[in-house]
C-alpha positions as CSV (number, residue, x, y, z in Angstrom):
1,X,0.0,0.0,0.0
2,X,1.3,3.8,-0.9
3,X,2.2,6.1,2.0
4,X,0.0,7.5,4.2
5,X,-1.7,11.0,3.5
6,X,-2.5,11.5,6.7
7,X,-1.2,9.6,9.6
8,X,-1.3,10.1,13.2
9,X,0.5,7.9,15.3
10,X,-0.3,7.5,19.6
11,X,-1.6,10.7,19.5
12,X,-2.4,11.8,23.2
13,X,-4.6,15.0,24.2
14,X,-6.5,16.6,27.1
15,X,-7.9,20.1,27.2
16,X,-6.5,21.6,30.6
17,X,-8.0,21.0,33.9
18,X,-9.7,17.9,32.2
19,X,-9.3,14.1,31.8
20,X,-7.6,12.4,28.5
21,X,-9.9,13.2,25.5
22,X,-7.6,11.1,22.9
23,X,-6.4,8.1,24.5
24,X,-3.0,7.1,22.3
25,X,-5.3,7.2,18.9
26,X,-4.0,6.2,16.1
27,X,-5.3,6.3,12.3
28,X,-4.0,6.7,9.0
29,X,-5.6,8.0,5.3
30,X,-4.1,6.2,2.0
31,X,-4.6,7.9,-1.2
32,X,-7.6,7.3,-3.0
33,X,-9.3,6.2,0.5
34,X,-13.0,7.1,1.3
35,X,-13.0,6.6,5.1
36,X,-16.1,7.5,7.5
37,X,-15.5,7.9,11.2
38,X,-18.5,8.2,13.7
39,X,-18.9,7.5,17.5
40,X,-20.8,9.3,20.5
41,X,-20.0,12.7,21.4
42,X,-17.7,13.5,23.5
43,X,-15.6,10.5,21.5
44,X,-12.6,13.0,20.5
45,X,-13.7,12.7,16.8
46,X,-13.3,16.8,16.4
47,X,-10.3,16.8,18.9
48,X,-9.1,14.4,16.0
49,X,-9.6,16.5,13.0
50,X,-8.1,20.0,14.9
51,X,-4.9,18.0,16.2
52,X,-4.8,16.3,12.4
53,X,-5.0,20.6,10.9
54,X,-2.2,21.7,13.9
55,X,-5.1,23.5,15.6
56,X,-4.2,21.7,18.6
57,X,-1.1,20.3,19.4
58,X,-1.2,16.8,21.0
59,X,0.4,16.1,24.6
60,X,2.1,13.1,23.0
61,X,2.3,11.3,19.9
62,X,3.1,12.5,16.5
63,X,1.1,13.9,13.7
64,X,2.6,12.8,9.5
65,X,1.0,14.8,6.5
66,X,2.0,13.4,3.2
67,X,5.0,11.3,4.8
68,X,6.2,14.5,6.7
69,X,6.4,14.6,10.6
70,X,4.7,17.7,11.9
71,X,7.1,19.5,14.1
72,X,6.4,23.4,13.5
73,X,3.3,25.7,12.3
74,X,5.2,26.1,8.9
75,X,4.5,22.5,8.0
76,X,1.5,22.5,8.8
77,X,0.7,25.7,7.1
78,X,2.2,24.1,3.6
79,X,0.2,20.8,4.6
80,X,-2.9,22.7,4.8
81,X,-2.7,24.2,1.1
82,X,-3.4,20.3,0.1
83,X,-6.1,19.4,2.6
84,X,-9.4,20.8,2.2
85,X,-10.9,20.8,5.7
86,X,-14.7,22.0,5.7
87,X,-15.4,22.9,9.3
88,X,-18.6,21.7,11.8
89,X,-20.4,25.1,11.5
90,X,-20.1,27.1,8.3
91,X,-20.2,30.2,9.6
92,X,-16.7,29.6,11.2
93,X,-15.1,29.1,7.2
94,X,-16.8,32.3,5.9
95,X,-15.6,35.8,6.9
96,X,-15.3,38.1,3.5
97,X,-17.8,40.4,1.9
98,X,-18.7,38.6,-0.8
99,X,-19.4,34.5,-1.8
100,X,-16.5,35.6,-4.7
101,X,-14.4,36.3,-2.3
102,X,-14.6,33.9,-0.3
103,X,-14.0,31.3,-2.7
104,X,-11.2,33.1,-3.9
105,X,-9.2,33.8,-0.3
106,X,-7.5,30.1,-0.9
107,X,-6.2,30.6,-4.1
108,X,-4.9,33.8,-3.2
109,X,-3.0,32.5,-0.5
110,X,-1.6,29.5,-3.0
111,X,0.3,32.3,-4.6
112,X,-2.2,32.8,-7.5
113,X,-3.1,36.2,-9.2
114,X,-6.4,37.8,-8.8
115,X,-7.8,37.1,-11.8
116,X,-6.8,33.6,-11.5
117,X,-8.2,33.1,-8.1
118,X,-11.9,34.7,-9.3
119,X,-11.6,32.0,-12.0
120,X,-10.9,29.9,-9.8
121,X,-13.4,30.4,-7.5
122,X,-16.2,30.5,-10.6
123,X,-15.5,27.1,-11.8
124,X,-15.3,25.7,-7.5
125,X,-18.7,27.6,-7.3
126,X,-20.4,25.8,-10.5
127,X,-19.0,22.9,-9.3
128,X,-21.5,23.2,-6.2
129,X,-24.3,24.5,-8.0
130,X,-24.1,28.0,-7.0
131,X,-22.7,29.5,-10.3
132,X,-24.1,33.3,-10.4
133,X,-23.9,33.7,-6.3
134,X,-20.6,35.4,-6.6
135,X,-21.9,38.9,-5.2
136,X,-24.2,37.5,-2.5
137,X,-23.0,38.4,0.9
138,X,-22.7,35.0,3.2
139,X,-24.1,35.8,6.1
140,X,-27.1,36.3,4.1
141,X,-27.3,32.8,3.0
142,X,-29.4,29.7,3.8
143,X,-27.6,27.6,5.8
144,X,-27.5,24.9,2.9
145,X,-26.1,27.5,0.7
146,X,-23.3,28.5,3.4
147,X,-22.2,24.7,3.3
148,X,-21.7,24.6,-0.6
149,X,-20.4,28.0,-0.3
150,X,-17.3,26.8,2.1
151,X,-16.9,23.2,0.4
152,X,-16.3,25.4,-2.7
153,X,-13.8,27.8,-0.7
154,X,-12.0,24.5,-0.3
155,X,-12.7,22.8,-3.8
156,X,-11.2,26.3,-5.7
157,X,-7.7,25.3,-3.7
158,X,-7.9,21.8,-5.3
159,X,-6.8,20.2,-2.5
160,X,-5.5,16.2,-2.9
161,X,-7.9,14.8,0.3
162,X,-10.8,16.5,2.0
163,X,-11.5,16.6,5.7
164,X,-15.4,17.0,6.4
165,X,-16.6,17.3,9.9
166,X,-20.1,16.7,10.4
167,X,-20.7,18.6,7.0
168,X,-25.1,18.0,7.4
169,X,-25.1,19.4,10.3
170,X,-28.1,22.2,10.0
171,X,-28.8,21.1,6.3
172,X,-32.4,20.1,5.1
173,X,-32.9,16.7,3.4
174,X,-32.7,18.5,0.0
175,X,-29.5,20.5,0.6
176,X,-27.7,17.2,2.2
177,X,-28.7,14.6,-1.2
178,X,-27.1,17.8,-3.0
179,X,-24.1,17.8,-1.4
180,X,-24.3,13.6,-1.4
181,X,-24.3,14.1,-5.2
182,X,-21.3,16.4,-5.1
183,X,-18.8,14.2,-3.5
184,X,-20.0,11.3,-5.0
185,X,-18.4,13.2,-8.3
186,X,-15.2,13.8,-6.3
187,X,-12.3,11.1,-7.0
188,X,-10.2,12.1,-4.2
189,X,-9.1,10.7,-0.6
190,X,-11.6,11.9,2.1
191,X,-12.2,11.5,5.7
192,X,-15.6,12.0,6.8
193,X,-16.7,12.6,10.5
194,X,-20.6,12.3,10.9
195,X,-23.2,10.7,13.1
196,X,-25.4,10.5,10.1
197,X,-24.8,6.7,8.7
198,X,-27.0,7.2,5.9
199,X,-25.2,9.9,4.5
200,X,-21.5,7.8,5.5
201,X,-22.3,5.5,3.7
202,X,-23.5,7.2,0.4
203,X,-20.0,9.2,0.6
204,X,-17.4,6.7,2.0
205,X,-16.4,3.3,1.4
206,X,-14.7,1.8,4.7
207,X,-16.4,3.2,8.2
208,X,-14.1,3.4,12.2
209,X,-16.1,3.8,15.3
210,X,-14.5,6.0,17.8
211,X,-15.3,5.8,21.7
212,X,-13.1,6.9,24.6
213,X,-10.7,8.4,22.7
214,X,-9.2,5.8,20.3
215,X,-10.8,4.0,17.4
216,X,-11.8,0.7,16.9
217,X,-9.7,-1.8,15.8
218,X,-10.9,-3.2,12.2
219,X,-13.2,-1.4,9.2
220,X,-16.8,-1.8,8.9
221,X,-18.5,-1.5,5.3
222,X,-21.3,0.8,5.1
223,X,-25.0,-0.8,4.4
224,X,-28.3,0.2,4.0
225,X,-31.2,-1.9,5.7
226,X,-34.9,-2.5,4.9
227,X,-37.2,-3.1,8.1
228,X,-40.5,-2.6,9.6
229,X,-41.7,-0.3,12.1
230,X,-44.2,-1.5,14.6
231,X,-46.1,1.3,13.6
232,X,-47.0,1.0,9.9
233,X,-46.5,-1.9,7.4
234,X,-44.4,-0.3,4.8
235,X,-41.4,-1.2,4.5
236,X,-38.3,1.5,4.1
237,X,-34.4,1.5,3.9
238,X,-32.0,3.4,6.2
């Protein structure tokens, strides 16, 4: 198997004044990888994904993005220019004037020129089905629309894995089959963190359970079920 994208190795954490949230975790991305991880809150699932970015730095253990071990903010800074991390709550991706640019702020910060980075950000933003939203102002958007928004403010850096942490969080059925459809077009490596196994198992091919800080030992595959409520004889998938 190739080397790891992402690989994090005994990682250790607590937030101060509090017991161990990661528990010597240890988990590893391989290019081309789909891989879903849920659990209960509380599990150390987000802890994860901010140690993972160098958001947080872990107490122990050590932290290898595209085979190179993390030791300062400057790797992590050049690491993050490949990974496309969409964060929990929208809002907390989105902080410019306008959806254009928005989308456009990565590019920028790859070195591009302006007019590169609107064009850029036009072709990330048709890619989510929001082509002709490049003057709306964010805040003012539904929060379905603020989601596409920042997984195109990732998409227009054309990262090599994406990072998704609870990405239907706040989004309506219609808005979440949309943004289903949209990574299901998307032939590159992603984790996925969600407690939504319908929607893990439309996006991502091999599923970890994480509980008390470390995750489970082994992959499960991600199914869908038909049953029958005891109410009602109709039977439905999950």
């Amino acid at each position: 198997m190739s080397h790891a994208i992402i690989e994090l190795k005994d990682i250790t954490y607590a937030f101060p004044g509090r017991d161990e949230t990661l528990k010597g975790l240890t988990f590893h991305l391989h290019p081309g990888e789909k891989l879903g991880l849920f659990g209960p809150n509380g599990a150390g699932k987000s802890t994860m994904l901010h140690i993972l970015m160098g958001l947080l730095t872990p107490d122990r253990g050590e932290v290898r993005l595209f085979g190179v071990p993390m030791t300062d903010g400057k790797g992590f800074e050049a690491a993050r220019l490949k990974i496309g991390f969409l964060f929990q709550h929208s809002d907390d991706q989105l902080f410019c004037p306008t959806v254009l640019d928005d989308v456009a702020f990565g590019p920028l910060n790859q070195g591009l020129g302006r007019d590169e980075a609107a064009e850029r950000a036009r072709e990330a933003l048709a890619a989510v089905g929001l082509a002709g939203f490049e003057d709306r102002v964010p805040h003012r958007l539904s929060g379905g629309e603020k989601k596409l928004v920042a997984l195109a403010t990732i998409l227009s850096m054309r990262p090599e894995v994406l990072v998704l942490d609870e990405p239907t969080t706040g989004l309506s059925p219609e808005a979440k089959d949309r943004l289903v459809d949209i990574l299901k077009g998307l032939d590159m490596a992603r984790l996925v963190v969600s407690h939504d196994p319908d929607f893990l198992a439309a996006t991502t091919g091999h599923l970890l359970a994480m509980r008390d800080g470390r995750i489970r030992a082994g992959e499960l595959k991600p199914h869908t079920h038909v049953h029958v409520h005891e109410e009602g004889d109709v039977p439905h998938q999950h």
